[in-house]
N, C-alpha and C positions, 0 to 999 in steps of 0.2 A: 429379500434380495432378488428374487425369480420377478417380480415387477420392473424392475430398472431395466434387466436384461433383455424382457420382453419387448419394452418400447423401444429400448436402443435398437434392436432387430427391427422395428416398425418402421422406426424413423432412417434406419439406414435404408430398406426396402425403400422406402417413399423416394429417397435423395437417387438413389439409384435408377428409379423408375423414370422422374422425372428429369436427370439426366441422360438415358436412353432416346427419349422423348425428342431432344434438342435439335438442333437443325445445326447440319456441320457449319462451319465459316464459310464454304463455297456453296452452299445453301441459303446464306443468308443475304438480303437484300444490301445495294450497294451505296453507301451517303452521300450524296451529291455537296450538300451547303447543312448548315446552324445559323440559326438564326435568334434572338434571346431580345425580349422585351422585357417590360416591369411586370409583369409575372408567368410568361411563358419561356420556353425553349422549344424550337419550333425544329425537327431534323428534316431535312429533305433527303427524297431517295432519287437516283439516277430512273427511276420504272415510273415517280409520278409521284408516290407515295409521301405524304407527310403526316408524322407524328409530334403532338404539342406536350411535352409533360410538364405540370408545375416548376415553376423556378426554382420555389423552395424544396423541391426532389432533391438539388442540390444545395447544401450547407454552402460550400465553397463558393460557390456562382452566386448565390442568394445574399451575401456579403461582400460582393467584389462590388468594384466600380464598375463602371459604364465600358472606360475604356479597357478593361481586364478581361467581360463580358465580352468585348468583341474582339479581344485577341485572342482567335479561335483556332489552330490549325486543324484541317479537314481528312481524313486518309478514308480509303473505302469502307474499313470498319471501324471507327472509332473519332472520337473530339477529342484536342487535347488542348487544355487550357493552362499551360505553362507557368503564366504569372498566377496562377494561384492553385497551381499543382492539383488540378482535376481533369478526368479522365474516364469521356461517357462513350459505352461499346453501341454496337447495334442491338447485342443482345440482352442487354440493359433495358433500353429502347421499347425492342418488342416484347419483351417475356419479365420484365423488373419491374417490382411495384416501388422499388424505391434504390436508393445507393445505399453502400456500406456505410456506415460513420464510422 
């Protein structure tokens, strides 16, 4: 049982570390536009900045239509895709190798 305990302590140290790590929300870069092709998501930042992550990063987007895909609403941190109930942060964006399922 001193095994479990130990990683548990590891793994909490890490989560903790790595959240210290993080860049506040007024630290973080601002989204300008989304943009989503047949296999991109493209975010654009207000500084210049564009990031592409696979479509299929998103289950939800990667199964929608065309017009789902582009019923996007834009706020400075975050995409919200209503019709098919998804929801990509900035900090997703920069620091996520992938979404929750």
């Amino acid at each position: 049982m001193t095994a479990p305990a130990t990683t548990s302590r590891s793994t909490t140290a890490k989560k903790q570390t790595k959240l210290a790590n993080r860049p506040t929300f007024s630290e973080l870069p601002v989204l300008a536009n989304v943009a989503i092709d047949s296999q991109w998501i493209v975010f654009g930042f207000k500084d210049g900045r564009k990031v592409n992550v696979p479509l299929n990063w998103s289950k939800k987007l990667n199964d929608a239509t065309e017009e789902q895909r582009n019923n996007v609403i834009v706020s400075e941190l975050f995409a919200f895709w209503d019709d098919v109930d998804e929801i990509i942060g900035v900090e997703n964006v920069l620091f996520g190798d992938r979404l929750y399922k």
